[in-house]
C-alpha positions, 0 to 999 in steps of 0.5 A, a space after each residue: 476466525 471468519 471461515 471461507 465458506 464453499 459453494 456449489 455451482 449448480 451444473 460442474 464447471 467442466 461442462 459450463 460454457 464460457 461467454 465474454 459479453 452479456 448482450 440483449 441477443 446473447 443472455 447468460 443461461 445457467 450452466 453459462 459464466 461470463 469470465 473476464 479476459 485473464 480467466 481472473 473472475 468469472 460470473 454465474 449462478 451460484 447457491 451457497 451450501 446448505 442454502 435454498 436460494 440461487 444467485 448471480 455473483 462473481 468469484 475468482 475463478 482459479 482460487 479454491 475454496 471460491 470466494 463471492 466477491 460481489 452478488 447481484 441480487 442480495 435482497 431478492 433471491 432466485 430458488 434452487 430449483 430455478 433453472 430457466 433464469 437468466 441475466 440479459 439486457 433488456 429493452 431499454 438498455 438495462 441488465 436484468 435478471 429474470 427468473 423463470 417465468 420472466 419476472 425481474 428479480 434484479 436490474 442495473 436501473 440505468 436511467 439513460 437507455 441505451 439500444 446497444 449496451 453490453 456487461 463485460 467482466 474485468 479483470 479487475 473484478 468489476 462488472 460493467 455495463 457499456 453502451 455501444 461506443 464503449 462508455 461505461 453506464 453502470 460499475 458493480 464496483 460503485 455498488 460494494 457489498 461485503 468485499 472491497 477489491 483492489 481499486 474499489 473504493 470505500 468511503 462517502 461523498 457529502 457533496 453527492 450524498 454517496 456513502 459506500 460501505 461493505 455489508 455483511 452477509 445474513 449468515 453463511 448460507 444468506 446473501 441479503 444485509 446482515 448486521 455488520 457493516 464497514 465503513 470511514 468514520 467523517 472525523 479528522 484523521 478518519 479510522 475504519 468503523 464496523 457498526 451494528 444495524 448501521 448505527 452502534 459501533 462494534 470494532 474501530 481501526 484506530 487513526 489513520 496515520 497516512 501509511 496505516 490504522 494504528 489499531 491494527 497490528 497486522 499492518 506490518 511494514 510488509 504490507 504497507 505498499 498499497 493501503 490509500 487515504 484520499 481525503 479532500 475536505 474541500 470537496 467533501 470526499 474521503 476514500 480508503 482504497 488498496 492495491 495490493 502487489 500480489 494482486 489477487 487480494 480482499 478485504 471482507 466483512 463477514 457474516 459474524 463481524 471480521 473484518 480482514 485481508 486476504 491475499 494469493 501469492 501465486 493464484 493457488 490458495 488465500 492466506 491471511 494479511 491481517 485481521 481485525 479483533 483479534 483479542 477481547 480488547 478490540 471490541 468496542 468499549 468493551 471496558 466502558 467509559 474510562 476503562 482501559 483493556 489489556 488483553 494479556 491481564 486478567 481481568 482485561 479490564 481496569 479503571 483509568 488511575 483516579 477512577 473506580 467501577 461506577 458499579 464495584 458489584 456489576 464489575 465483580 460480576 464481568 459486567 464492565 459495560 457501564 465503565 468507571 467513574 472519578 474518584 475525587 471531583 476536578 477542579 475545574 480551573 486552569 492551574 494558573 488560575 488565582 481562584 485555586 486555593 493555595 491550600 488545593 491540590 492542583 491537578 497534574 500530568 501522569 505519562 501513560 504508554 502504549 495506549 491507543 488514542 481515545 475515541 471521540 475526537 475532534 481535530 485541532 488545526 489552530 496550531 501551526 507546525 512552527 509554534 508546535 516545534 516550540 511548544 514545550 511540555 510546560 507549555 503543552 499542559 497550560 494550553 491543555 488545561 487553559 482550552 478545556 471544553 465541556 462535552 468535546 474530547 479534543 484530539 491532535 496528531 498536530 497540536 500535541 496536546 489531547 485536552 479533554 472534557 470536564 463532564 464527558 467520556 473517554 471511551 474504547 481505550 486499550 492498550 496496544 502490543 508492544 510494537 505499537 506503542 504512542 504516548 498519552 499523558 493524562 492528568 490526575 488530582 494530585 496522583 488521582 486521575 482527572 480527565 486531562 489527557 495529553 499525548 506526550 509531545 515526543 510521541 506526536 511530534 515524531 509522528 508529525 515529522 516522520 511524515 513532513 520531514 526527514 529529521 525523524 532518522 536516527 542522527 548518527 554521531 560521526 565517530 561512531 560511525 567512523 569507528 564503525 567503518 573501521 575509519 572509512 578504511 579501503 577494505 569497508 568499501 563496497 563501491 561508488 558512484 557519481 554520489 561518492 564512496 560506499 562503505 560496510 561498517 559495523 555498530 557497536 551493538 553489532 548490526 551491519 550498514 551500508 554508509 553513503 558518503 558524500 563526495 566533498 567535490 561533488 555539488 551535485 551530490 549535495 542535492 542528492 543528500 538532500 532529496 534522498 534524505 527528504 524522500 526515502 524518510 516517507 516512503 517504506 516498501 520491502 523492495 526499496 532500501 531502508 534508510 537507517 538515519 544520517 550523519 552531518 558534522 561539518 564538511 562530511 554528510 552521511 546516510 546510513 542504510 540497512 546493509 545489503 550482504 549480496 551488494 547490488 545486482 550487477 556485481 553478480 549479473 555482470 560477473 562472468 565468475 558470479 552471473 550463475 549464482 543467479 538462476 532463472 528462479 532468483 531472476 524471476 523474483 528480482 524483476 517481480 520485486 523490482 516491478 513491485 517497487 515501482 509500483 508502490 513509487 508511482 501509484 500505490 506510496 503517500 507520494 508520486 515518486 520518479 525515480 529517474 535513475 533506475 539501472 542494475 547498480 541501483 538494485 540491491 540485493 538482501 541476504 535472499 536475494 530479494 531486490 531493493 531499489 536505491 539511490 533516490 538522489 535524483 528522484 521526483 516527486 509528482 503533485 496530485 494529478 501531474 502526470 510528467 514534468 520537463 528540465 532543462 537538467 537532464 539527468 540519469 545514466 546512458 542506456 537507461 534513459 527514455 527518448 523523450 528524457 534524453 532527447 527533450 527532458 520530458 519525464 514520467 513514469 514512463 521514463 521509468 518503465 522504460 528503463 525498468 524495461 532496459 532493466 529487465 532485457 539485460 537481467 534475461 541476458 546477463 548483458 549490460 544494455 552499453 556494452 552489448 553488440 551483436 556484430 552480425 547485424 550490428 544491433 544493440 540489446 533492444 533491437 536484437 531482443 525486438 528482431 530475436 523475439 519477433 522471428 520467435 527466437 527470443 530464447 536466444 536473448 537468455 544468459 548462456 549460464 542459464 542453460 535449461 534450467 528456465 522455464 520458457 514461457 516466463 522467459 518468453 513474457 519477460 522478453 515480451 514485456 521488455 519490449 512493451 517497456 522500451 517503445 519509443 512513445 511513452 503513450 505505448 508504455 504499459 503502466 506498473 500495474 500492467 506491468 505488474 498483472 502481466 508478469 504474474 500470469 498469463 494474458 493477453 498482451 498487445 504487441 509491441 512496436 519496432 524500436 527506433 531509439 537504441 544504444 548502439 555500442 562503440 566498441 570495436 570488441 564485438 562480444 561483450 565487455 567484462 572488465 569495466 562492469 562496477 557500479 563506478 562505470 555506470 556513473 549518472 549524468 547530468 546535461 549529458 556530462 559524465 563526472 
């Protein structure tokens, strides 16, 4: 286990002055930091412990024991006893570095000179050198070291001839290249590759599946929301990049060849996501050619079936590196061959489970998703025998079938934990094993469905499912919209669900079936709901979700009797869920969703109260780079609703954070945005929350139940950033990541602008109205029509 390592500042942080900018008049000195504007990262002079050298790196300024994230002069350090260096930018617009006599340890090397350039630090953790109209000339984030930080890309550009990668350090007191390196390997489907001295492979991820590397157990569901794979064959591209929701998050490859994620919830201290090597079994042919590792047996290693030790001493002796070799010669020969004797013993398929996918592979694309679809097993075995080529171990995560080499290796194949199981057939000479290897077609076939259609659900028989709901019976039903009806049920096996029926007089729900199956099916995040699998048998159609005990957020937020279960801590953490939700559909997802129908009934609750977004009938998912969209069909719910959507039909993801806006106002006042009112100024919700917030009373929006049990300063950013999310341009609008980073401390914010578009109740009642408050009253529209 790789150990954070501590380091000391050379003069007490108490007494460092803090600058913002690096100029050519304004130099960073020792007992100087630059710090970004959040007070996230901060820069300086640093020496590790029991280290004779000094460095200029950054650190997260707030977290301890402090991490270096990015050091400027790896290769060439200053000494400890160097305290008149300097970081400065020098004539010719570059950033340098100089030690005490003024000769140039480092520097940016900018090519295009610049007489007004400066270096900022972010609060993403980059390090950036601008010239004078803001362009920014050199990026510490294209020039990686052995920390990758969110947004910071790792990959290659064969067009370009750039490949990033992350480095280790020396040791952990030596900054400089050491021997261990991270980086995507070119194959399709890529994997992560730790390699020694550049070059001999140490550690590998196991294929990424769109959503994860299957090699790594610790990439648990939890945590899927912001892993990234950007591969553009055309361009020659391919980068891995992550956002984690808890925003203060690294991956980093130590000094001794760990490879993991760590993350900071609250700012306070680092915990483990996941780790890599964490059993024998990880490291790289550590069974040689034609082993496989099962770290749970002893020995971990173990010929594949019809092979024996090529060396039966040295694989007595521990020594496995030289692996195993086949029993009995391989015909050669398709079975369906008439040259094979009818007197020979042909070769065969033998099923081999929870083994990872061997390595060396090249991706077959000849087949297409229709002629797989049919491909039988009988089938699947003569093309893999029919299509043998010497020297090539040829894998598909399409094509089914893993046809193997006559002469070469399959090598670095283990077992997987339990929860990660694939299938993998092989072939062997009548119960001996030959080096034909098959994934078996379920397996493969699951995996390519899961992500291209929604068919990979559980389908569920109607009558269970009727038995279930005790016959869709009055006292099952937990509400209903615009869809149809909601109800509880309970499996024979014992576990509870939510199932959404839909309403046979409803077209329009059709299309809502379709679009929830074929879009939820891709996505997984914990704060969207998930869904279970689906019914359809004649007339009925069903979708059946994971059952939310505390129902949706607005029974209880609307609820004059239940609104106090909801104190200011469970609040706090439905916003954040919610907004960490939206950030996985837009930005951080395999796709680019828009939910288009945000709203408090829409937000489900677990059994602790965590929220989960529902009801993706409406949703829509963007391609590429599209950033909005127009329709002639205006959907989604009153008061929710952008400007630009209601009045044009215009929508983006700040349709969205508009109503994630309007969301959040009525989660801080318990007040629903159509009925609230406030008869002296006739003012709806956004207005009276603007003019609250901008004569500094925005406490005066908070739910009187709350009393004083909230913490003023997260109220007073909550209300803040409501109001950034309801401006009337969607140009104003923060972004979920703004959104996101702003809600998790405390920072600069500008300032937002007085709304003209607002819901003006009609109500003549002017307190708030408790008696129609279910989900059913807040049905979606479509062109404006309610149903």
């Amino acid at each position: 286990m790789f150990i954070l390592f501590l380091f000391s500042l050379l003069l007490s942080q108490h007494h460092c002055a803090e600058v913002y900018n690096i100029s050519s008049s304004q130099p960073l000195a020792q007992g100087q930091t630059l710090v970004s504007p959040g007070h996230i990262f901060e820069l300086g002079f640093f020496s590790p412990n029991n280290s004779t050298n000094k460095y200029v790196g950054i650190w997260h300024k707030t977290i301890f024991p402090r991490k270096v994230v990015w050091v400027a002069n790896r290769e060439k350090a200053l000494s400890v006893t160097d305290t008149l260096a300097s970081l400065t930018i020098n004539s010719n617009g570059n950033l340098e570095l100089v030690d005490g006599k003024q000769s140039s340890i480092w520097s940016t090397n900018i090519s295009v000179p610049s007489n007004g350039s400066a270096a900022l630090l972010f609060d993403s953790g980059n390090f950036v050198v601008q010239d004078d109209i803001g362009a920014q000339l050199w990026r510490s984030f294209d020039y990686p070291g052995d920390t990758l930080l969110p947004m910071m890309l790792l990959g290659f550009d064969n067009k370009f001839g750039k490949r990033d990668v992350l480095t280790a350090w020396k040791s952990e007191s030596d900054a400089s290249t050491g021997l261990f390196s991270v980086g995507l390997a070119p194959q399709i489907p890529t994997q992560m590759v730790i390699r020694i001295n550049g070059s001999t492979p140490y550690w590998r991820s196991g294929l990424w599946d769109k959503a994860t590397f299957l090699g790594i157990p610790g990439m648990n569901d939890e945590y899927l929301s912001g892993l990234n794979l950007d591969d553009n064959v055309q361009q020659g591209t391919k980068y891995f990049s992550f956002f984690f929701n808890r925003i203060l998050a690294y991956m980093e490859i130590s000094y001794k060849g760990t490879l993991k994620l760590m993350y900071s919830e609250h700012g306070e201290n680092w915990n483990l996501d996941w780790e890599a090597q964490k059993n024998p079994c990880d490291h790289y042919g550590i069974c040689g050619p034609f082993g496989v590792c099962k770290a749970s047996e002893s020995p971990i290693c173990k010929c594949l079936k019809g092979f024996k030790p090529k060396s039966q001493e040295e694989w007595s002796k521990g020594n496995r590196a030289r692996g195993c070799v086949r029993k009995t010669k391989l015909f050669c020969r398709s079975n369906t061959s008439q040259s094979v004797p009818s007197r020979g013993k042909q070769d065969g398929f033998l099923k081999m489970s929870s083994v990872n996918l061997p390595d060396f592979h090249e991706y077959i694309s000849r087949y297409s998703a229709e002629d797989i679809s049919n491909l039988g097993a009988e089938e699947c075995k003569v093309k893999c025998i029919g299509e043998r080529k010497q020297i090539k171990l040829m894998v598909s995560l399409i094509a089914v079938c893993f046809i193997s080499i006559l002469a070469g290796i399959v090598f670095s194949l283990h077992r997987l934990r339990s929860n990660q199981k694939r299938n993998v057939k092989v072939t062997p000479k009548d119960s001996e094993m030959a080096d034909t290897i098959e994934t078996s077609r379920d397996a493969l076939l699951h995996e390519y469905i899961r992500k291209h259609d929604p068919s990979e659900l559980v389908i569920y028989d109607f009558d269970s499912i009727s038995i279930a709901t005790s016959d869709f019976s009055i006292t099952n039903k937990l509400g209903e919209g615009g869809f149809g009806p909601v109800y509880r049920g309970k499996l024979q096996e014992g576990k509870e669900i939510a199932v959404k029926r839909l309403s046979s007089s409803s077209v329009q729900g059709i299309e809502e079936f379709k679009n929830e199956m074929r879009l939820i099916s891709k996505l997984q995040h914990k704060n969207l709901v998930r869904l279970m699998g689906c019914c359809i048998k004649d007339d009925e159609k069903l979708l059946i979700y994971e059952f939310m005990p505390n129902k949706s957020l607005d029974t209880l937020l609307f609820s004059p009797m239940r609104r106090a279960e909801l104190d200011w801590a469970k609040r706090f953490n439905i916003i954040q869920g919610v907004a960490r939700g939206l950030l996985y559909l837009h930005h951080d997802s395999c796709l680019k969703v828009i939910h288009r129908d945000l709203k408090v009934s829409n937000i489900l609750l677990d059994e602790k109260m965590s929220p989960k977004i529902s009801d993706f009938g409406l949703a829509r998912i963007f391609e590429g780079t599209q950033n909005l969209a127009n329709t002639q069909k205006v959907v989604g719910t009153l008061g929710y609703m952008s400007p630009e959507y209601a009045m044009g039909g215009i929508f983006s993801e700040k349709s969205d954070i508009y109503s994630f806006g309007v969301l959040l106002l009525e989660i801080i006042g318990g007040r629903k945005n159509t009925s609230f009112y406030y008869h002296d100024q006739e003012l709806g919700l956004i207005a009276y929350a603007w003019h609250s917030w901008n004569e500094g009373r925005g406490l005066d929006l908070v739910d009187d139940v709350l009393a004083d049990s909230y913490s003023p300063s997260e109220v007073m950013r909550c209300v803040h950033i409501g109001l950034l999310c309801v401006q009337d341009d969607a140009a104003d609008r923060p972004t979920m990541p703004d959104v996101v980073f702003m809600l998790s401390r405390e920072t600069d914010r500008p300032q937002p602008k007085r709304p003209i578009f607002t819901f003006r109740s009609s109500v003549s009642d002017p307190q708030p109205q408790y008696n129609n408050i279910c989900s059913a009253n807040e049905d979606t529209i479509t062109l404006l029509q309610g149903r």
